[in-house]
C-alpha positions in Angstrom: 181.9 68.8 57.6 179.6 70.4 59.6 179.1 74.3 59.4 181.0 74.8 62.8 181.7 78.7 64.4 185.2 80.2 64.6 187.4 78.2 67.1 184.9 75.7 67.7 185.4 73.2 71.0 184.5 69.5 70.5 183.2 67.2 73.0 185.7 64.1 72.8 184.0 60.8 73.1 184.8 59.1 76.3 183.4 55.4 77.3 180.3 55.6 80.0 180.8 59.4 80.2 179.1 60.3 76.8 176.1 59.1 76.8 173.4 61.1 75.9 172.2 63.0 79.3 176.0 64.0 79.5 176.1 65.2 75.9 172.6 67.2 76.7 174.5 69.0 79.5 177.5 70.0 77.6 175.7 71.3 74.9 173.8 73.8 76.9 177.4 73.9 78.5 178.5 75.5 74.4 180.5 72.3 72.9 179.8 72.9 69.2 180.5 69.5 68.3 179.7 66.0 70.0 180.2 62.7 69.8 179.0 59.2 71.3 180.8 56.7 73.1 183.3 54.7 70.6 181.0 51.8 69.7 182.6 48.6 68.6 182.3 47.5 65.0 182.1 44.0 66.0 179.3 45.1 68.7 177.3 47.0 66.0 177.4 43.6 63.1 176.3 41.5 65.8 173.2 44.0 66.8 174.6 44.1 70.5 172.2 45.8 72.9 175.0 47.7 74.2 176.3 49.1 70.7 173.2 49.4 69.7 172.0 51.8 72.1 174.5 54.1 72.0 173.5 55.2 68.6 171.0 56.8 70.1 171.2 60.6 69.2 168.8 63.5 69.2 168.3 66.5 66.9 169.1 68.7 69.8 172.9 67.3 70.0 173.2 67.9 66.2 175.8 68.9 65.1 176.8 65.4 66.2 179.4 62.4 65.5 179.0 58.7 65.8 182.4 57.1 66.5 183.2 53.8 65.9 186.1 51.5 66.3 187.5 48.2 65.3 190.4 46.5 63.9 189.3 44.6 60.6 188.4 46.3 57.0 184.6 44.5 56.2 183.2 44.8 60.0 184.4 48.6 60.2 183.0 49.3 56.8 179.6 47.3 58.1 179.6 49.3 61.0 180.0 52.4 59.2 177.0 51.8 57.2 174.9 51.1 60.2 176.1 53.6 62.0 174.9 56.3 59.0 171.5 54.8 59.3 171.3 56.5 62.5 171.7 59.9 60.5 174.5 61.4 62.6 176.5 64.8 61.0 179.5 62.6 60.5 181.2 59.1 61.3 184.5 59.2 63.3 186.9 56.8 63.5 188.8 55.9 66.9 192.6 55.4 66.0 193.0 56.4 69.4 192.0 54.6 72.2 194.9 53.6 74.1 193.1 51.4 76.2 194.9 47.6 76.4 192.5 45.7 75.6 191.8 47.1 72.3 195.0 48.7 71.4 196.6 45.2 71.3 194.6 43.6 69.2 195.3 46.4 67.0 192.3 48.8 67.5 192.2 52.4 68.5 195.8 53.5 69.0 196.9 50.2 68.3 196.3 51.0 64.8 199.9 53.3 64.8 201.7 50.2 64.7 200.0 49.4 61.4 199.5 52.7 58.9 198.8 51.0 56.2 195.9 48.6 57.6 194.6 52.3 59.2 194.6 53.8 55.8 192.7 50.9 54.1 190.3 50.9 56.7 189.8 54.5 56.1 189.7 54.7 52.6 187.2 51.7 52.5 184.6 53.7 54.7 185.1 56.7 53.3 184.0 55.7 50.1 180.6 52.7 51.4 178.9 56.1 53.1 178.2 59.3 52.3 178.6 61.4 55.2 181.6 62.8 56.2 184.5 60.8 58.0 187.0 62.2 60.3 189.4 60.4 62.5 191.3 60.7 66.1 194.6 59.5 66.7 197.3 59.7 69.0 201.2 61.1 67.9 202.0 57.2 68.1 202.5 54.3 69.3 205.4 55.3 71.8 208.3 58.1 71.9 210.4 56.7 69.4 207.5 56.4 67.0 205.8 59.4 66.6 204.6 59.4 62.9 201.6 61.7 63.4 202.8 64.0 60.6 203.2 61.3 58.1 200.2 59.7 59.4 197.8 62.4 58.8 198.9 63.1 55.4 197.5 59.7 54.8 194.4 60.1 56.4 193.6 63.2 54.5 194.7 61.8 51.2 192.5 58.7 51.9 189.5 61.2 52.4 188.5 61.9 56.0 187.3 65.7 56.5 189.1 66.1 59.6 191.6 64.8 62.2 191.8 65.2 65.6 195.3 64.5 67.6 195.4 63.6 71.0 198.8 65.0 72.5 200.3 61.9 74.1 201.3 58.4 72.4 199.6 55.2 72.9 202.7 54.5 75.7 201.8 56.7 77.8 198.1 56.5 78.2 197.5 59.5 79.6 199.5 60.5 81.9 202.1 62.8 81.7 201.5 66.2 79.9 200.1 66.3 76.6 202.6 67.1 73.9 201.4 70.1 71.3 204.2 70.4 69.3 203.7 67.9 66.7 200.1 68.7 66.9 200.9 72.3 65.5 203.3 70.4 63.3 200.3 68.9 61.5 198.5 72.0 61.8 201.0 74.1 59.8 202.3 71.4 57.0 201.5 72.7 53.7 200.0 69.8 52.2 197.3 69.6 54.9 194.0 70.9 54.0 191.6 69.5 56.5 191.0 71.0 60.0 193.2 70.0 62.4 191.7 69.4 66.2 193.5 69.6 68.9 193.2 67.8 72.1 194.9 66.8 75.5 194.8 68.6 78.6 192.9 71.9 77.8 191.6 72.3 81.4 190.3 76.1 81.6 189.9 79.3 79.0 193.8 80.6 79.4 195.0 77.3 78.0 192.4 76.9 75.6 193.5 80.4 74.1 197.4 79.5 74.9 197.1 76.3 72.4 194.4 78.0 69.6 197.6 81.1 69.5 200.6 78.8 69.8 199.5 75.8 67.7 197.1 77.5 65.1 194.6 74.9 65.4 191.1 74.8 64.1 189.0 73.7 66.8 190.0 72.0 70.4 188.6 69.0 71.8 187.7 68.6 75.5 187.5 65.5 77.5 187.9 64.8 81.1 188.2 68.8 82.0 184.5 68.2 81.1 183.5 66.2 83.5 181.7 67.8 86.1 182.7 70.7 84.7 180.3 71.3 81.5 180.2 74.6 81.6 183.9 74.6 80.7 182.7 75.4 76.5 180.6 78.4 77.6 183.8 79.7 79.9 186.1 79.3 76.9 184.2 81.3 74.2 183.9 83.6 76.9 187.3 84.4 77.1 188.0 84.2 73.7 185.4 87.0 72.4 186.8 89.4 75.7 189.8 88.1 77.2 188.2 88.4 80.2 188.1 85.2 82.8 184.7 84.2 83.4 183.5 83.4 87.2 183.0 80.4 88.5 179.1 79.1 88.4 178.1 79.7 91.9 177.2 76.1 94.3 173.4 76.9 93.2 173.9 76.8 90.0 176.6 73.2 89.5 173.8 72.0 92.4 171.1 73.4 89.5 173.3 71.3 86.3 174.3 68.1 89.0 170.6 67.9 89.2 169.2 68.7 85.6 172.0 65.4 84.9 170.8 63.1 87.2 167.3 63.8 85.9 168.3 63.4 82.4 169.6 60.3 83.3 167.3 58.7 84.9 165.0 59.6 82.0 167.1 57.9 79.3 168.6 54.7 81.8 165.5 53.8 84.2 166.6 54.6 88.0 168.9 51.8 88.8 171.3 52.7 86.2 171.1 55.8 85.7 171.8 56.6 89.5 174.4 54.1 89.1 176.0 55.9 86.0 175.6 59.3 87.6 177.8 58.7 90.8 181.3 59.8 89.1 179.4 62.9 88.0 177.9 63.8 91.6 182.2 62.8 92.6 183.6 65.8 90.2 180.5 68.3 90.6 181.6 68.9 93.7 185.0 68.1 94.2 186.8 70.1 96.6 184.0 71.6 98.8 184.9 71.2 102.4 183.8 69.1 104.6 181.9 67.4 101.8 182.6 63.6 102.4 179.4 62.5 104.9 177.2 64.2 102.0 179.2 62.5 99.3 179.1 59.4 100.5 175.2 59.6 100.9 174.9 60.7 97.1 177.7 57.7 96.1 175.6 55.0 98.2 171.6 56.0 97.6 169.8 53.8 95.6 166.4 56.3 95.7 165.5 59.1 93.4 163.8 61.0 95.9 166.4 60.9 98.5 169.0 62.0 96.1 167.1 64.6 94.9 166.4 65.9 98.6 170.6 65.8 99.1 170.8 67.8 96.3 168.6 70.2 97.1 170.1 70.9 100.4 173.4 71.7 99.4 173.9 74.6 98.5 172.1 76.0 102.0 174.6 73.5 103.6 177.6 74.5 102.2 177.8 78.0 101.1 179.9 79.5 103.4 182.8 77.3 102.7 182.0 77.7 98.7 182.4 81.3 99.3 
């Protein structure tokens, strides 16, 4: 594995949100580990444009994770291979997507309905690369299928360096709230050696430091708290080395990160897509200022660099007495 600090908080890989101008904010945001979008196996043999692309990753990001998916042994193992040509830190595995139209055909999370298929496919990749493999799963497939604690063992013995559990079965997607308990479970079996990463609804420091004391894990991983909120990583070691809450940024400075985004994005994407890509960002940067939805709607509907960049620029003079 990577040399990671103390406590270290992962960047989960999430589809259109990780791409690389995202994963450039949240590093100066303090994730200490990233990954890219899941890229499909199939995608990857095939040299799709779209999988192809998304191996894209910078020394920058590094320490950094390519994570691939798939539901067959020989186009996994393929991928794999490709994927390590791209000289990432590691390779992950996604045995967690509980998205439909990959978990049934037996991809992602679908793969908790079939351990032993999940174990050769691990165990086959593990030993065509040479760089570390870790894996993310789910506790199952539903509630009365929770194997995650038998599951792991296997994992581990087939090789992978880590694991990282999301809190919440394939059956539930992810709503409801993100069960811990059999994440610690893993955590604190004997026979498990490997770091154990947790992940699933660590939305600010205090639950970040509630689930490292409760559950003992090694590292948490944060996904959708992240979005529009990259400065979350930052806040959490914050409040880990003091115990005392962190502030807030101030509307400048998300107004300063919205914008350093955008521009990253239109760097990597061109400007139709990357203004296109960047309109759920501009949604959660500034979600819950008053009075906000004329402005919003301008930022959602703009199709010109220029005028975007002038609305950003003008709102934090616009808006700061209801920010404050």
């Amino acid at each position: 594995m990577p040399c990671l600090p103390d406590k270290p908080l992962l960047l989960a890989p999430m589809e259109d949100i990780t791409d690389p101008s995202f994963r450039y904010i949240c590093k100066k945001g303090g994730a200490d580990l990233m990954y890219t979008e899941f890229i499909s196996s199939d995608g990857l043999i095939r040299n799709g444009k779209k999988s192809v692309t998304k191996l894209d990753i910078f020394d920058y990001e590094r320490p950094v994770g390519i994570q691939i998916y798939g539901h067959l042994v020989e186009p996994m193992v393929e991928a794999a291979k490709i994927a390590e040509s791209a000289r990432p830190d590691l390779i992950d595995i996604n045995f967690g997507c509980p998205v439909k139209k990959i978990a049934r055909r037996g991809a992602g999370s679908g793969m908790m309905q079939n351990v032993p298929l999940m174990v050769k496919i691990t165990e086959n990749i593990v030993k065509s690369v040479t760089l570390p493999v870790t894996v993310k799963t789910r506790l199952g497939w539903d509630e009365s299928s929770k194997n995650i604690v038998e599951v792991a063992e296997k994992l581990q013995d087939a090789g992978i360096k880590a694991i990282t559990i999301h809190g919440r079965t394939r059956a539930q997607l992810y709503k409801g709230e993100a069960d811990w308990t059999l994440i610690g479970e893993v955590k604190n079996n004997p026979r498990m050696k490997i770091p154990v990463f947790g992940n699933g609804d660590v939305n600010s420091p205090l639950k970040a430091k509630e689930m490292f004391d409760r559950y003992g894990v090694d590292g948490i991983m944060i996904g959708r708290a992240s979005i529009g909120r990259p400065w979350i990583f930052s806040q959490i070691k914050k409040y880990l080395e003091t115990g005392v809450l962190p502030p807030e940024p101030s509307l400048e400075e998300k107004t300063a990160i919205a914008r350093e985004h955008f521009l990253k994005s239109i760097e990597r994407k061109g400007e139709r897509t990357g203004i296109f890509q960047m309109r759920r960002h501009f949604v959660c940067y500034f979600k819950g200022l008053e009075n906000f939805r004329e402005t919003r709607l301008k930022l959602l509907t703009s199709t010109d660099v220029k005028e975007i960049l002038s609305i950003l620029g003008k709102i934090p003079e616009m808006f700061r007495e209801v920010a404050l």
